[in-house]
Steps between C-alpha positions, in 0.01 A plus 500: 500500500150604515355485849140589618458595851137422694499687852261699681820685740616797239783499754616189373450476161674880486763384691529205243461725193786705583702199603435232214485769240801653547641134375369578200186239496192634403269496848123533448293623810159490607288508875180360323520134463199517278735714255784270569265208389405708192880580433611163518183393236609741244900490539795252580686522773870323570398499856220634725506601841196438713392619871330259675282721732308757342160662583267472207651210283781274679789345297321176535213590354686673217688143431114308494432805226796375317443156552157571383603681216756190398773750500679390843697263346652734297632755743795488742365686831719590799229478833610736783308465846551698823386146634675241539474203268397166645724233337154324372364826380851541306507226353167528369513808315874391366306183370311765255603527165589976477620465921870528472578608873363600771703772728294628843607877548673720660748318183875561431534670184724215385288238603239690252759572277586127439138395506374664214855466294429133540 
């Protein structure tokens, strides 16, 4: 599996790396959602993971670029949050064709795990 990882916290995404990688999928990283955007233009991905919160371009405006772009659709993206989801806000962004889950962090592995093996 072929995953693409969009976070700002190196923390995470190394922590991540190390941890999806050593199951043998191939785990794509970048802290620039601008690069992420341009990644995810140019390549497919079996699933994306997207941060909700960061500074200079958030995960939602990365999914209006994709929208945008007509290439939402198309993708399978795994939202993490270090807030909590409102069950109207949910069920919004699961409405969108490319949202597949949405998981607010700190996350289980396995609860990540499952989400983007789904």
């Amino acid at each position: 599996m072929k995953v693409l990882h969009i976070d700002d916290n190196k923390d995470i995404t190394n922590l991540l790396s190390e941890m999806i990688g050593s199951l043998g999928h191939d785990y794509f990283v970048t802290n620039d959602p601008r690069e992420g955007v341009e990644l995810i233009k140019k390549e497919k991905f079996d699933r994306i993971i997207l941060d909700m919160h960061m500074p200079e371009l958030s995960g939602i405006e990365v999914i209006k670029t994709l929208e945008r772009e007509n290439i939402l659709k198309d993708q399978k993206i795994v939202i993490l949050s270090g807030f909590p989801f409102t069950y109207n806000v949910k069920k919004d962004l699961l409405k969108m064709r490319g949202i597949h889950d949405c998981l607010k962090k700190p996350i289980e592995f396995n609860e990540l795990l499952s989400a983007i093996k789904n």
